[in-house]
N, C-alpha and C positions, 0 to 999 in steps of 0.2 A: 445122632444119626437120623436122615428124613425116613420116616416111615415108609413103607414099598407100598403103594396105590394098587389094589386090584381093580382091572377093567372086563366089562364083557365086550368081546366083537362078534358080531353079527352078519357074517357074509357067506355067502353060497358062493362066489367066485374063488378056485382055487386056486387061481393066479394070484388075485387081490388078496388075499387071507395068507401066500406066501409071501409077499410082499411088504403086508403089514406086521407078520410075525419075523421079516429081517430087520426091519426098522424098529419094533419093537426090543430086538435082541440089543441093541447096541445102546437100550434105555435101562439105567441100571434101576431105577425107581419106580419102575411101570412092570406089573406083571399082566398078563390076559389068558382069559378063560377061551374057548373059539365054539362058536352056534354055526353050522352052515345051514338053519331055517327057525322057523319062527318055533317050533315047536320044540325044537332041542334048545332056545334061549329061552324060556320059560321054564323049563326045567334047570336050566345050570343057574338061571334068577333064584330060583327056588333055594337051591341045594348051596348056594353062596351070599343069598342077598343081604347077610349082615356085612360081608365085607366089602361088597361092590362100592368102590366112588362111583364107577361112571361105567357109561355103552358109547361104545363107537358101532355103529346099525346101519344096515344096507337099508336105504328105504325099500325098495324092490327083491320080494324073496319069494319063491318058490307056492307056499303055502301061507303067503302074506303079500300078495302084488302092490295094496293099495295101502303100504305104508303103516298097515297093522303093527308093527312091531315098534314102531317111534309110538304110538301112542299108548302102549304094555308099559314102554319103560317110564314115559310122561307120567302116565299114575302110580307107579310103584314109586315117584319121586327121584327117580334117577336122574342125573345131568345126562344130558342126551345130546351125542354128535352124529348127525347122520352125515352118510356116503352116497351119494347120487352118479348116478351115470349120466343123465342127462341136468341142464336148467333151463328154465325159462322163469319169466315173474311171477306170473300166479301161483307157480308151486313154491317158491323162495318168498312169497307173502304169506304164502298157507303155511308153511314149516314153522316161520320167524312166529307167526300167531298164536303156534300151539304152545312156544314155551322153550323152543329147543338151545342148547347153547350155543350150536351154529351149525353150520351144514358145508359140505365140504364134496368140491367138483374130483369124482375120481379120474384126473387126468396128468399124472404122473410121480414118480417119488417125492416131487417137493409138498405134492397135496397130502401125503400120510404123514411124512416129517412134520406139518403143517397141524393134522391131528393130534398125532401123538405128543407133539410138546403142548399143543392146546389143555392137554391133558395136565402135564406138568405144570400149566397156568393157573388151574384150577385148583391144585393142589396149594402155590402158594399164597391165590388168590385168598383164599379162608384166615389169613394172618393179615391180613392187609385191611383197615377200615377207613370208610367211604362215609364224608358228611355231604349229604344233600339240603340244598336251601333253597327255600321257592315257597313263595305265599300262595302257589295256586297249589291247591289237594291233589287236583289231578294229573299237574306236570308233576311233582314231587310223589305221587304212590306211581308212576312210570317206573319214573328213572332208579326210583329204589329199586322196582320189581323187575329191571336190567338188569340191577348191578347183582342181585341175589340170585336172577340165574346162573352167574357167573361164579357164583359163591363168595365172594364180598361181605365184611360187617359191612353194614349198612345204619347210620343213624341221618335224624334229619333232622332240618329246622324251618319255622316260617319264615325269619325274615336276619336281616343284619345281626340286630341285637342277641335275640336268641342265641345264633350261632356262635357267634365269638361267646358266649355260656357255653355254649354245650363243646367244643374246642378245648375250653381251660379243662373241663371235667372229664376231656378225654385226648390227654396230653399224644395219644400213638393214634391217632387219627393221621393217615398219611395221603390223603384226596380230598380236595373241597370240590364240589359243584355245586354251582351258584348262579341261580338267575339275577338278572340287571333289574326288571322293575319292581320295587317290592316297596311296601310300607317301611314307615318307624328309620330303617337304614338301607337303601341300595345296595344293589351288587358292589359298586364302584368304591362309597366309602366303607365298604367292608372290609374290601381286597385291600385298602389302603393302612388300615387298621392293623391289622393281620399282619400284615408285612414290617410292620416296627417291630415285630416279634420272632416272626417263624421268614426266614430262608426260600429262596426256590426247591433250595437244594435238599430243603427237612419238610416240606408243605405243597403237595402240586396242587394248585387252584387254577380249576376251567372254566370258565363263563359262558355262561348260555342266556339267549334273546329269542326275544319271536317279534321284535321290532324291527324296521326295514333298513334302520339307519347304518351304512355303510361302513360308518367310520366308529362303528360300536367294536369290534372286534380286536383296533388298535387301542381302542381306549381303556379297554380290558388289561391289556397287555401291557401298555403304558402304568396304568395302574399298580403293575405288580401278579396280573393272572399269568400263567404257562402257558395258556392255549381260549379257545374260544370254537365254540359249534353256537351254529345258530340254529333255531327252532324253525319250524320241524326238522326232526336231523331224522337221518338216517339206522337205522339200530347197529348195520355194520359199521360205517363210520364212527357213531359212538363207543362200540367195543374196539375198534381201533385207536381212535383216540386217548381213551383212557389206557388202554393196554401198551401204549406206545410211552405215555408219561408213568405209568406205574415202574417200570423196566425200566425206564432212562433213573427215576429216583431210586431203584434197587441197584443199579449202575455203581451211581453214584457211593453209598453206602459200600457196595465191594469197594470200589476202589478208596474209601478212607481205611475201612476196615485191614485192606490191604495194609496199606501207610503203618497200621498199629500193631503189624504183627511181626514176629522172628520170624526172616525168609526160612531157615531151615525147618523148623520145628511145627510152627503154625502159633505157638503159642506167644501173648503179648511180647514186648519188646520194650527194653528201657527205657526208650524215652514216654513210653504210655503208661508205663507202670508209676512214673513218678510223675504222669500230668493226673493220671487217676488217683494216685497214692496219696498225694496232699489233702485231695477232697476228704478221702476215708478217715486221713489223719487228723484234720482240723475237725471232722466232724466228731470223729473217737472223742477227742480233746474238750470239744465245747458241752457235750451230752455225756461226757465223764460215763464212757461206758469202756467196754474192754477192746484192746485192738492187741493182736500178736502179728510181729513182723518173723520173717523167717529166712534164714540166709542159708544155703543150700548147694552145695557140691556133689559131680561124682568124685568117689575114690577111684585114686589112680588112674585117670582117664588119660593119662600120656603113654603109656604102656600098651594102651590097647591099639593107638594109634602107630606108636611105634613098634608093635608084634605085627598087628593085621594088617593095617593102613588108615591112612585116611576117611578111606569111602568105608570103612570099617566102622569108623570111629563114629561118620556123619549117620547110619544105618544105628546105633546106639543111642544116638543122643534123640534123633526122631521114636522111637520105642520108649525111651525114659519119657520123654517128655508127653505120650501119649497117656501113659501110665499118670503122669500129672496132673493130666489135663483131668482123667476121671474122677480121679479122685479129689482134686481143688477147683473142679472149673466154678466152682458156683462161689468161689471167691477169688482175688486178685493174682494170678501166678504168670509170672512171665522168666520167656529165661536173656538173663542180662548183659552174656557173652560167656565164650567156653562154653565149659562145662557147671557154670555156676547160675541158679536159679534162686529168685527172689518170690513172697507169696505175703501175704497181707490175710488176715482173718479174722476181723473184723466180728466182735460178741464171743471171740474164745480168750479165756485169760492164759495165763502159759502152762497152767497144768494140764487142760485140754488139751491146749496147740500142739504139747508135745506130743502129748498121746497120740492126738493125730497125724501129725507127720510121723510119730516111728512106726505106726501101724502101715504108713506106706512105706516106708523103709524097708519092713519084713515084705512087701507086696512086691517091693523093686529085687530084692538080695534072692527070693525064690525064683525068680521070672526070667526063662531063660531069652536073650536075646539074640536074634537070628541077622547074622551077619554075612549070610551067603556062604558058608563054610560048612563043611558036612557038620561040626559041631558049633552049637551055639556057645555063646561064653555070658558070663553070671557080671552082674555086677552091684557094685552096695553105693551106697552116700552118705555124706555126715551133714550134718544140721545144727546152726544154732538158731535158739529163739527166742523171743521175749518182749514182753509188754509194758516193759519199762514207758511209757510217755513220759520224750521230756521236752526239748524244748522245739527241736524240730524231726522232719522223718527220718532224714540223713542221720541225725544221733540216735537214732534208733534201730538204724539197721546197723550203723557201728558198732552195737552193745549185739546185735544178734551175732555179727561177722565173730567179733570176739568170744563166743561160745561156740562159733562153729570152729576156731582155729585150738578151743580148746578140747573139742570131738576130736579132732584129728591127731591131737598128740597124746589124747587117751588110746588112738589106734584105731581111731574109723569107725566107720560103718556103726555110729552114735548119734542120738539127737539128746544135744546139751540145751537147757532153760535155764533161766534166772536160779531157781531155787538149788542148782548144782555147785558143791563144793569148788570153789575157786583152786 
């Protein structure tokens, strides 16, 4: 579950600060402290500033006209979004100068909607890392100390070669930016390089020039780049840019992620459990380490459907399967149809696996589930398991099914193993 981000806001308008605390309300990740002047935001910094991500700041306060408060927060290291009532350029050069994350025209609801998910950017900004490449020091310590306002990993390289090094050694690297002229290997035979390997769809790479030549931008592109800004850029257009292919590649990702999961449940789905399962298993197999398959039902789960209903029954299977998810997500569980769920465990041999799955069995059989009826109703599962490897996964989860069908005529609510009396 995403951690809840604490924010401070900083405004003396009671309209804006009721407006920001509506659109805040309907953010379930984003909590806010509220200052209406500078000296009551010094103090709630004070009394919270281990928790603070971030200030959303009225440039313009009461007891701080001249933007005193962006720069309180600038040195306590806070990301900082200030609220302006007016713009013009000098001040939107002087802001962008100090450091801030951006600055934001208060001129209607779409401008706080605008803040407050800015917010939520930042947040997943911090998982996301960024390879910057550029043989010149000074374009490449920039564009790092952009992307770090924004909160970005950030790593870098000088030139071609390097980078595709530092790439292999950081396989979740999900952004390249990359200049065109550079020693040892160019932008162009990098991007080309690159691309026999890594996808648009797993890699956004953006090209950047400070050459005039026109037709550098298609060639980028041609090449295999996603996009292209040309130097001197803009600092908003480059946080738009990037911001714009980060979000289309997290897109993307929802929607495979989508493709590999049960619509009902959320947890995997057959056919990913056995595009995944083979890997685990061939791997079990070749490195002759331990792998438990587990084959897995509810009890009587036709009964409950035919007492309650349906939407009874789907209300159960979403709770069990949640229950699953805590306790096996960090190894393979998906449910395979019905009421019947498959889970892979990978370094347990079957006298763990059992232990572990019955220890959630007693978690499932105490846990009352909530069906929309003034009482909740109780339910158990049977299990079999085992680490037989043999010759393939399919004969392995047939050897599980087989001790799970032998749970069931011991009378349920059992988890049977290899080492159980036949």
């Amino acid at each position: 579950m995403e951690k809840i981000k604490k924010i401070l806001v900083v405004e003396d308008s009671p309209i804006v600060s009721k407006i920001v605390r509506h659109v805040l309300k309907g953010n379930k990740s984003v909590e806010a402290y509220y200052a209406a002047d500078f000296a009551q935001s010094r103090k709630l910094y004070e009394e919270h500033k281990n928790e603070l991500f971030a200030a959303l700041v009225d440039l313009n306060l009461p007891d701080a006209p001249d933007g005193e408060v962006v720069d309180y927060m600038l040195e306590q290291k806070v990301p900082t979004i200030v609220l302006t009532g007016s713009y013009d350029d000098q001040r939107r050069e002087k802001l962008l100068s100090k450091g801030i994350v951006d600055y934001v025209i208060k001129e209607g609801r779409y401008s706080y909607d605008y803040a407050v998910n800015l917010v939520g950017r930042l947040s997943k900004n911090q998982d996301v890392k960024v390879l910057v490449v550029d043989d010149s020091d000074t374009s490449r310590n920039h564009i790092c100390e952009l992307l770090k306002r924004h909160l970005y990993q950030v790593v870098s390289a000088n030139n071609g070669i390097e980078a595709i090094k530092v790439l292999l050694e950081n396989p979740d690297i999900k952004l390249l930016i990359t200049d065109y002229n550079m020693p040892v290997m160019d932008g162009f035979e990098m991007v080309q390089n690159i691309r026999h390997k890594y996808e648009k769809s797993d890699l956004v790479i953006i090209g950047l020039s400070g050459e005039g030549q026109s037709n550098l931008s298609a060639k980028f592109i041609k090449n295999g780049a996603n996009d292209f800004l040309q130097k001197p850029f803009c600092q908003e257009e480059f946080y738009c840019r990037v911001t714009s292919n980060v979000e289309s590649l997290e897109l993307i990702a929802q929607i495979r992620d989508a493709a590999h999961r049960d619509h009902l449940t959320g947890l995997f789905n057959r056919r990913y459990f056995f595009e995944q399962g083979e890997q685990i298993y061939s791997h079990a197999q070749s490195a002759a380490t331990p792998l438990s398959a587990v084959v897995l039902d509810i009890d009587y789960f036709k009964s409950i459907n035919d007492t309650h209903g349906h939407e009874a029954g789907d209300l159960v299977l979403k709770q069990f399967a949640e229950i699953l998810d805590e306790a096996l997500g960090r190894f393979l569980v998906a449910r395979t149809g019905g009421e019947e769920f498959f889970a892979l465990l990978p370094g347990l041999d079957c006298d763990k696996a059992s232990a572990y799955i019955d220890k959630v069995r007693s978690i499932v059989a105490s846990t009352p589930m909530d069906i929309g009826e003034s009482e909740p109703v109780y339910v158990s599962f049977s299990a079999g398991v085992t680490a037989h490897l043999s010759t393939t996964l399919d004969d392995q989860l047939n050897i599980a099914d087989e001790h799970l069908y032998r749970a069931k005529d011991a009378g349920r609510n059992l988890v049977i193993g290899d080492d159980a009396g036949a």
